[in-house]
N, C-alpha and C positions, 0 to 999 in steps of 0.2 A: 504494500500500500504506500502512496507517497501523499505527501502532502503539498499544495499552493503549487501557485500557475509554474508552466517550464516557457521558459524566455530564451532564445538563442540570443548572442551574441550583438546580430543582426539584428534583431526586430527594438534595437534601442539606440537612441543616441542620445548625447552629450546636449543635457538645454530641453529635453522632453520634462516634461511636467508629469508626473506617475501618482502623481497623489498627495492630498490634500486634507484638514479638517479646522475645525473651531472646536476647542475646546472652554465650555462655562467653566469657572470656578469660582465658590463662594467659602465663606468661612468655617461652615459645614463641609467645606468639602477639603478643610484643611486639617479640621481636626481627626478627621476621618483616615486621613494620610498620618495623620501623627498616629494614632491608634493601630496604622498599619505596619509603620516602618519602625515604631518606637522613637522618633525624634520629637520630643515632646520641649523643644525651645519655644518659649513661650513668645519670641518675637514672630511665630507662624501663628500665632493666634489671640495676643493681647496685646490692645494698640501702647498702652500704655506702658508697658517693657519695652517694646518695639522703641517710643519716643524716647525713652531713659537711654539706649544705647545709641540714640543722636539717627535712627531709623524716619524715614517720611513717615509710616505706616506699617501693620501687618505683610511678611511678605510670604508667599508660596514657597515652600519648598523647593531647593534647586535640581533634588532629586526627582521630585512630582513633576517640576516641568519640565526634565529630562527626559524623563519615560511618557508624557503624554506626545512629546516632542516626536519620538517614535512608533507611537503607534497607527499613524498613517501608514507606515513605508511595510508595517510587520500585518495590515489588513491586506494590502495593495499585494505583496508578497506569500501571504496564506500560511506562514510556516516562524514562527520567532526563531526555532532553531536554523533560519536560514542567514538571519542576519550574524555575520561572522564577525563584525567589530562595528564601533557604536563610539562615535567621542564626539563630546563639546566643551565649548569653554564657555563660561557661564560671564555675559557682558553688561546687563542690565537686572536688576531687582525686578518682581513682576509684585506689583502694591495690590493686592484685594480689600478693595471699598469694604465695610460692612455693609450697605445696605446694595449697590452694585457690583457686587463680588470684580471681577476682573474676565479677561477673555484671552486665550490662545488662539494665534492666526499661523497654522501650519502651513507651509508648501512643500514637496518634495517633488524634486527634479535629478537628472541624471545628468552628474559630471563626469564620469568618465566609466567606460567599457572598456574590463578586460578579457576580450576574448578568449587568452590562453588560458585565463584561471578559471573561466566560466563564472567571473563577478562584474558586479556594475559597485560604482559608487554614486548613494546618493545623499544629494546636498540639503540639506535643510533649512529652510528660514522660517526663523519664526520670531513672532511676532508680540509683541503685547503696545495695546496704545497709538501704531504705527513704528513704535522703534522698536529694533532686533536683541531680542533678548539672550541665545545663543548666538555666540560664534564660532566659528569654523565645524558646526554642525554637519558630520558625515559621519554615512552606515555604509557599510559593506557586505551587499547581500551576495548570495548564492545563486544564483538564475535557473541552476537547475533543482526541482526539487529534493528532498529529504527520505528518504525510506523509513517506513518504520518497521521496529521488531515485533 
């Protein structure tokens, strides 16, 4: 049995757009991530720590907007075991309002195909506010699917 789409080589280039999302986040949905990952720093969810450490505001997790970061490119690709390496450098704060939580603006696009390895690399931008919150945002998937045991 295999898993997610098979992609040759060919059927991608470099500046294709492959996938896309908006991700809501609200306060709720930070403490939820703190519950999850056990990062229970209170500037993810009390404004008032947040201001004592000289902070604008609450902010998201830079782990949470890491992984929502990728879950465009790990839908578009059908398989998380395909994505073989995963890095950002984290360049902006992402501030969550309490009453207008905040918003993630995904793109993933293909910067480069390597044929001989049967990988594509894809680039990331994303978003919060209009300004780019990661940078140098790239996955390295597997093109061709995964077997399972």
């Amino acid at each position: 049995m295999t898993a997610g789409i098979t992609l040759t080589p060919d059927e991608l280039t470099a500046g294709d757009v492959v996938a896309g999302g908006h991700f809501a986040l609200s306060r709720d949905s930070l403490v939820r991530y703190a519950g999850a990952s056990g990062d229970f720093n209170a500037i993810h969810y009390r404004d008032d720590v947040a201001a004592s450490v000289g902070l604008p505001g609450v902010l998201a997790h830079g782990m949470l907007t890491m992984g929502l970061a990728v879950q465009p490119v790990v839908d578009w690709i059908g398989d998380p075991g395909r994505v073989l390496d995963y890095q950002v450098r984290f360049t902006r704060p992402v501030l969550v309002d309490p009453v207008d939580g905040a918003e993630l603006i995904v793109s993933a696009k293909v910067g480069k195909v390597d044929a001989e390895a049967g990988t594509a690399r894809i680039d990331l931008t994303v978003t919060y506010n209009g300004d780019t919150v990661l940078g140098k945002a790239q996955a390295v998937v597997s093109l061709a699917p995964t077997a399972s045991v």
